[in-house]
MMTF fields as JSON, N, C-alpha, C and O atoms, coordinates in Angstrom:
{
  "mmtfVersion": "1.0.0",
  "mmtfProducer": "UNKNOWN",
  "numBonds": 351,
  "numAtoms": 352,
  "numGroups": 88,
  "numChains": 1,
  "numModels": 1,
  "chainsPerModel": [1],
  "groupsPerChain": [88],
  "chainIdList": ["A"],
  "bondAtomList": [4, 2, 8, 6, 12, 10, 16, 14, 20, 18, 24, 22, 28, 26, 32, 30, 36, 34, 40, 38, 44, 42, 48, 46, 52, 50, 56, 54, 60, 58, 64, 62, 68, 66, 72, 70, 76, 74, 80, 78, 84, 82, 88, 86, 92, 90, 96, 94, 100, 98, 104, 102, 108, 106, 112, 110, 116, 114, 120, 118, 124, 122, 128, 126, 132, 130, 136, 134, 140, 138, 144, 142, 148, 146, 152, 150, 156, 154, 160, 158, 164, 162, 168, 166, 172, 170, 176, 174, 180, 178, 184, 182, 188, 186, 192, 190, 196, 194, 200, 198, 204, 202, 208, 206, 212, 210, 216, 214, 220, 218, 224, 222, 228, 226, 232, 230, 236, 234, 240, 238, 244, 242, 248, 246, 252, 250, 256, 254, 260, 258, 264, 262, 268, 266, 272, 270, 276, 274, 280, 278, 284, 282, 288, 286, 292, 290, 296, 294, 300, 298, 304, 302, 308, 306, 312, 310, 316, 314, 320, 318, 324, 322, 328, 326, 332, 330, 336, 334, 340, 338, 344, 342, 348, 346],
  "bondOrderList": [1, 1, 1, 1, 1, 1, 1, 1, 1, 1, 1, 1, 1, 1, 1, 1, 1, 1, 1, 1, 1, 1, 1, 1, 1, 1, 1, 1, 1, 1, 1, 1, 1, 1, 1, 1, 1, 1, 1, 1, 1, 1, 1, 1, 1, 1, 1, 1, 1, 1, 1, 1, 1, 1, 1, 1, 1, 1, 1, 1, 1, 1, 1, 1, 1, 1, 1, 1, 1, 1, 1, 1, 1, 1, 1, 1, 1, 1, 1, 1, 1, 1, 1, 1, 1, 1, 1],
  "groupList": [{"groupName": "UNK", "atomNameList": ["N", "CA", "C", "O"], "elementList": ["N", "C", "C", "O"], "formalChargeList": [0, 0, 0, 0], "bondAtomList": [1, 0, 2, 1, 3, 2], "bondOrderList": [1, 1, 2], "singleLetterCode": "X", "chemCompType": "L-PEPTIDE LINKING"}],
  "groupTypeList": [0, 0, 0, 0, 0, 0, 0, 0, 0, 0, 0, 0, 0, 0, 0, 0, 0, 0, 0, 0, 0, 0, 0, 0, 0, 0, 0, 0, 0, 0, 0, 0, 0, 0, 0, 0, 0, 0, 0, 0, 0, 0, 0, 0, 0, 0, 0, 0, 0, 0, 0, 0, 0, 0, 0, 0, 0, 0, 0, 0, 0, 0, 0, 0, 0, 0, 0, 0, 0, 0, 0, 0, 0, 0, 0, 0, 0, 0, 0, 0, 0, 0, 0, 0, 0, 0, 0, 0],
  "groupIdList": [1, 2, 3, 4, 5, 6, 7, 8, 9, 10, 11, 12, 13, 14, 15, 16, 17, 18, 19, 20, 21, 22, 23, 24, 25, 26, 27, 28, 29, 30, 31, 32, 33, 34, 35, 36, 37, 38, 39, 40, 41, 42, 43, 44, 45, 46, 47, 48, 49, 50, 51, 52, 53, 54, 55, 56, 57, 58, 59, 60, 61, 62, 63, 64, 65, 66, 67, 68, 69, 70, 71, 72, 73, 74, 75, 76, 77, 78, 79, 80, 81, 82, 83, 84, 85, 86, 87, 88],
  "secStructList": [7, 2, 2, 2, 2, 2, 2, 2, 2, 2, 2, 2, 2, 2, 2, 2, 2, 2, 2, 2, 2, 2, 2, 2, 2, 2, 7, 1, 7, 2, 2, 2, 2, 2, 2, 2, 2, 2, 2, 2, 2, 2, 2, 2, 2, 2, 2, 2, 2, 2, 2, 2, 6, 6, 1, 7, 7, 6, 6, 2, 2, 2, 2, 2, 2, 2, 2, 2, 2, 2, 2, 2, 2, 2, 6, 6, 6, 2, 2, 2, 2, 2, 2, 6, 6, 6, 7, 7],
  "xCoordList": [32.027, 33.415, 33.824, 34.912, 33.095, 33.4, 33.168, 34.27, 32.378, 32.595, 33.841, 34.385, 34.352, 35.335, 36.947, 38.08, 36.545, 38.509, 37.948, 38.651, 36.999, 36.571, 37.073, 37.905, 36.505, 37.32, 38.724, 39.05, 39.526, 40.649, 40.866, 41.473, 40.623, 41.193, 40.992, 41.857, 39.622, 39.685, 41.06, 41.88, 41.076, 42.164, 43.551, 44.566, 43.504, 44.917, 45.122, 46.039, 44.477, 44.423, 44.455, 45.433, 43.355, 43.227, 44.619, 44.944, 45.515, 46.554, 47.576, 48.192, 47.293, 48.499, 47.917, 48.852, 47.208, 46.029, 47.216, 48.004, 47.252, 47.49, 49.655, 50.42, 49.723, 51.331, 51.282, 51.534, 51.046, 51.239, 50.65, 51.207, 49.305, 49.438, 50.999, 51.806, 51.137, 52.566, 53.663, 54.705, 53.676, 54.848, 54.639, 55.27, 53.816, 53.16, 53.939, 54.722, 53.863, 54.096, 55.286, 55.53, 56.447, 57.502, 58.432, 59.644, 57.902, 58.767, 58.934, 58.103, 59.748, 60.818, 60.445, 60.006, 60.408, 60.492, 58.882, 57.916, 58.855, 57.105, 56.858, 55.689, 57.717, 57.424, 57.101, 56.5, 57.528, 57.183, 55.951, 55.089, 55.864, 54.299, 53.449, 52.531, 53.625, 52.624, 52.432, 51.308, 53.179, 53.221, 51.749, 50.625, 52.842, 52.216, 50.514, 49.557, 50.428, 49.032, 48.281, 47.093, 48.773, 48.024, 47.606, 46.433, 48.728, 48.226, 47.237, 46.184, 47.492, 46.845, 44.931, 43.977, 44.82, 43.565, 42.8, 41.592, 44.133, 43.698, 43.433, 42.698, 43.918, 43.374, 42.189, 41.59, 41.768, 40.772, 39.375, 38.366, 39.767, 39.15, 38.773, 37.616, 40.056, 39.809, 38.706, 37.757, 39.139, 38.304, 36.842, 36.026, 36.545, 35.143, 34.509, 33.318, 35.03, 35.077, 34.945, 34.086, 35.484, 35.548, 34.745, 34.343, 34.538, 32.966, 31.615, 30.926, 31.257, 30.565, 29.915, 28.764, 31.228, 30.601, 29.853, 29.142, 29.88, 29.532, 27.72, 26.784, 27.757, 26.951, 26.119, 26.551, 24.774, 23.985, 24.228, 24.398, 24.286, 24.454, 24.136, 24.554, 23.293, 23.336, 24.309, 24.581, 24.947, 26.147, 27.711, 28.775, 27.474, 28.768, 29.778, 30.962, 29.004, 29.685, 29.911, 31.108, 29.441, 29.28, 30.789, 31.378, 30.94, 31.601, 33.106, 34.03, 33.145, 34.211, 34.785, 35.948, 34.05, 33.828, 34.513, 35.44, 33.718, 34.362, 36.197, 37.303, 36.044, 37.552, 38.641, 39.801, 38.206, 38.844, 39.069, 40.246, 38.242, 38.421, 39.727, 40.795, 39.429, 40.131, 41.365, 42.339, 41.668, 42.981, 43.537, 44.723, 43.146, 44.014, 44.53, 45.656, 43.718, 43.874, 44.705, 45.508, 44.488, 44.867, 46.07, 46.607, 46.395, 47.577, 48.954, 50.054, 48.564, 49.657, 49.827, 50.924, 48.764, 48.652, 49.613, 50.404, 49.466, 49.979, 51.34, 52.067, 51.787, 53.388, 54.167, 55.374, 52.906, 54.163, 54.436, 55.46, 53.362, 53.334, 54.557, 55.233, 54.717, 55.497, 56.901, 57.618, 57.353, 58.555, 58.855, 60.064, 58.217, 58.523, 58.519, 58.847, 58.284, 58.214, 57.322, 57.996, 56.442, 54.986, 55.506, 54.873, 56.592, 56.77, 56.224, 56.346, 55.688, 54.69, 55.431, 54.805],
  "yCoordList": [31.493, 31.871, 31.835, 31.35, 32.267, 32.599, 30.871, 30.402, 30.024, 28.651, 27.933, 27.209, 28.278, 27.484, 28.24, 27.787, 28.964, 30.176, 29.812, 30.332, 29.146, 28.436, 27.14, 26.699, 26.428, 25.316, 24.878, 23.853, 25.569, 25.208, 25.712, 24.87, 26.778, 27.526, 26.126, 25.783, 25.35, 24.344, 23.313, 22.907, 22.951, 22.033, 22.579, 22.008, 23.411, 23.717, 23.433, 22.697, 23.872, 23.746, 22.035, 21.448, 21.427, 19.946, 19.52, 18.573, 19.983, 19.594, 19.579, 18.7, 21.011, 21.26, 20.326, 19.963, 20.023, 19.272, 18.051, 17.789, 17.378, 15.784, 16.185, 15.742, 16.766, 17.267, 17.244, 16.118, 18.082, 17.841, 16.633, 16.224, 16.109, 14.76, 14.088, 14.102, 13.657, 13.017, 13.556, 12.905, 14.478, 15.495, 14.623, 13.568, 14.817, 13.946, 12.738, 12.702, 11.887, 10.647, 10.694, 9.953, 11.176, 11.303, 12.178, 11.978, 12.959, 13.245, 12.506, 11.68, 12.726, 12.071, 13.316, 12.733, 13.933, 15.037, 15.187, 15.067, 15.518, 15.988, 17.046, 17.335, 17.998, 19.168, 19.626, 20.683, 18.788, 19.506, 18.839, 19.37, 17.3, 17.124, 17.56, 17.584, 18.185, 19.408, 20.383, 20.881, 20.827, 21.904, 21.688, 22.158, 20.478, 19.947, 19.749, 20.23, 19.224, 18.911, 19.909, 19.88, 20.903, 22.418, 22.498, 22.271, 22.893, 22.978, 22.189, 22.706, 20.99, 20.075, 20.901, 20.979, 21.311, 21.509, 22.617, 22.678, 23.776, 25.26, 25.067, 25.932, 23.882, 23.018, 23.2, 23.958, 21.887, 21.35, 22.649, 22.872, 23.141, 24.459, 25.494, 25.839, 26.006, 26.769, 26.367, 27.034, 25.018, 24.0, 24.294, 24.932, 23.958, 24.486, 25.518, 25.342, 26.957, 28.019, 28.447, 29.268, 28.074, 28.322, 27.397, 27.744, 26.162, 25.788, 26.65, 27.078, 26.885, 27.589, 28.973, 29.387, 29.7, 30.694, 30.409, 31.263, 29.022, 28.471, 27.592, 27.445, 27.303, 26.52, 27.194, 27.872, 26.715, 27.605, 26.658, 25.481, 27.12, 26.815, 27.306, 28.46, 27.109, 27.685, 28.123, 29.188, 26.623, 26.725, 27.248, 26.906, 28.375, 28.519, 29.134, 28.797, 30.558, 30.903, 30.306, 30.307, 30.01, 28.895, 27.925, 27.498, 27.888, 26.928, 27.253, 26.655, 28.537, 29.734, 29.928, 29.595, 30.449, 30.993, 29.88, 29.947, 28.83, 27.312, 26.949, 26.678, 27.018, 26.377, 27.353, 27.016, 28.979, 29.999, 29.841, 30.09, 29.448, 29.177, 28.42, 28.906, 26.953, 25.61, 26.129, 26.006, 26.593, 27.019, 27.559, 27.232, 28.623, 29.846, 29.007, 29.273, 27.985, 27.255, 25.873, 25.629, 25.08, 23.878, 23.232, 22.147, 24.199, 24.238, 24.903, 24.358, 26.085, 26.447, 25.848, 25.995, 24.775, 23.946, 22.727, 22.097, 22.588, 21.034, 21.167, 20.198, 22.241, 22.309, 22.694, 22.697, 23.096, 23.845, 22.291, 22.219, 20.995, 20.364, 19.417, 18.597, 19.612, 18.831, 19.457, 18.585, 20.373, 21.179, 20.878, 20.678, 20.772, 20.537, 18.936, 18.352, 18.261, 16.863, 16.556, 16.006, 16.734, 16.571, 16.884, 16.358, 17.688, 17.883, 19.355, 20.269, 19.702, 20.365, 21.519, 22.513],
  "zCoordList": [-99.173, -99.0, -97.521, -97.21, -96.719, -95.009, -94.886, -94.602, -94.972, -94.786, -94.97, -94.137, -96.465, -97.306, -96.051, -95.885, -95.7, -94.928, -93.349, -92.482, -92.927, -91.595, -91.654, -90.862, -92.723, -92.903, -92.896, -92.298, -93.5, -93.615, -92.343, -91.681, -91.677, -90.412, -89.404, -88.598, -89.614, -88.379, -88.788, -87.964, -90.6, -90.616, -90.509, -90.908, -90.094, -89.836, -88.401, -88.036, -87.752, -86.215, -86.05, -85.587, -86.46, -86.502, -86.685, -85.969, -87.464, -88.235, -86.48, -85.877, -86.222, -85.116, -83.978, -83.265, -83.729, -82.735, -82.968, -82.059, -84.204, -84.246, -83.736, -82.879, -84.377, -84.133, -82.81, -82.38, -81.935, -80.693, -79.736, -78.717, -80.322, -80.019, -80.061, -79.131, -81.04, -81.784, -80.952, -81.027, -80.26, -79.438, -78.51, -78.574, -77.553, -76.541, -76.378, -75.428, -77.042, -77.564, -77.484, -76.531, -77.949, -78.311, -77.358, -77.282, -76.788, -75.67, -74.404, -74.029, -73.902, -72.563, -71.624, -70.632, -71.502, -70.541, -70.089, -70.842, -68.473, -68.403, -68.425, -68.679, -68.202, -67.973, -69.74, -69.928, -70.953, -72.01, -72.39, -73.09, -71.768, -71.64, -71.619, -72.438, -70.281, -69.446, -70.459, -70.409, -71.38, -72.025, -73.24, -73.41, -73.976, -75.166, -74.563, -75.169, -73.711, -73.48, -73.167, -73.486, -72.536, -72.788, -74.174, -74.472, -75.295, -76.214, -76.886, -77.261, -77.065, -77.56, -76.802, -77.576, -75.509, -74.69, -75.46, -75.69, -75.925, -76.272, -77.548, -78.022, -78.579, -79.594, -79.916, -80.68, -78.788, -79.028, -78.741, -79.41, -77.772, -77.675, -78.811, -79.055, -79.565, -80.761, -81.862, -82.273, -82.227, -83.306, -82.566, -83.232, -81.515, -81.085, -81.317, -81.574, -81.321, -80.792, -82.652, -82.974, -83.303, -84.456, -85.374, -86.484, -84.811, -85.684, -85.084, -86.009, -84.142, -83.294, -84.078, -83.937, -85.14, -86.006, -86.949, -87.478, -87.37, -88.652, -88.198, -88.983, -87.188, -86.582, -85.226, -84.294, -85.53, -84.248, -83.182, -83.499, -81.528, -80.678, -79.792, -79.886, -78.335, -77.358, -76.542, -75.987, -76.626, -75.167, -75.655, -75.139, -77.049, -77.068, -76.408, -76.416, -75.517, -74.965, -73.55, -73.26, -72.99, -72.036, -71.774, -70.781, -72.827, -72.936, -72.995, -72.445, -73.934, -73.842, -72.598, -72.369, -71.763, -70.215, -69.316, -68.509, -69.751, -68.35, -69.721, -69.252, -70.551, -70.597, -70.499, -70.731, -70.047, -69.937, -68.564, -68.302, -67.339, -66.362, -66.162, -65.791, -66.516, -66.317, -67.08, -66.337, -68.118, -68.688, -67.953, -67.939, -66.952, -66.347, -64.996, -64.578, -64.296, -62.99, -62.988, -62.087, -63.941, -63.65, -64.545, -64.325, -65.673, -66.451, -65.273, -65.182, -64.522, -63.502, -62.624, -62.085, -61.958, -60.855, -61.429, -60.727, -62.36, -63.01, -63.141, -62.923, -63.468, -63.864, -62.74, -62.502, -61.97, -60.861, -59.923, -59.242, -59.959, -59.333, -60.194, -59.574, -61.483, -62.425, -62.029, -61.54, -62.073, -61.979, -60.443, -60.334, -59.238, -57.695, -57.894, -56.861, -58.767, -58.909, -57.464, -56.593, -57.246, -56.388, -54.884, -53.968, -54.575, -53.452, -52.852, -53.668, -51.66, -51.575, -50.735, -50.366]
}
C-alpha cells in the first residue's frame, strides 16, 4: 500500500515536472522562465527525495543538503540578474 500512494505521489509530480517543462517552452517572458525552471529543479528534486523512501540509498541525504544549498543561492542570484537585465 505505502508503495502503490508513493507511486502515484512521484506521478503526479512527474506530471507537474512535464507541465512546467511545456511552460518553459511556451513562455515569452524570462523572468517567468526563471521561475518555471526553479520549479521544474524543486521537481526534479522531490521525485528523488520521494523515491529515496521506497529505495535504499546512501547519498540520500546528501543530496537533500547540496540541492537545499543551490536552491536557496542561485535561484535569487539568477532572477535578480534576470529582473536588472545583467546590469550590475
Amino acid at each position: 500500500m505505502f508503495e502503490t500512494i508513493i507511486s502515484a505521489c512521484m506521478i503526479v509530480m512527474a506530471l507537474a515536472l512535464l507541465v512546467g517543462l511545456g511552460a518553459v517552452i511556451w513562455t515569452k517572458d524570462e523572468l517567468s522562465r526563471a521561475v518555471i525552471a526553479d520549479l521544474v529543479f524543486y521537481a526534479m528534486i522531490a521525485i528523488y527525495l520521494v523515491w529515496t523512501l521506497v529505495t535504499d540509498t546512501m547519498i540520500g541525504y546528501d543530496v537533500a543538503i547540496l540541492a537545499a544549498l543551490v536552491c536557496g543561492v542561485i535561484p535569487t542570484i539568477s532572477m535578480a540578474r534576470i529582473i536588472t537585465r545583467g546590469r550590475r
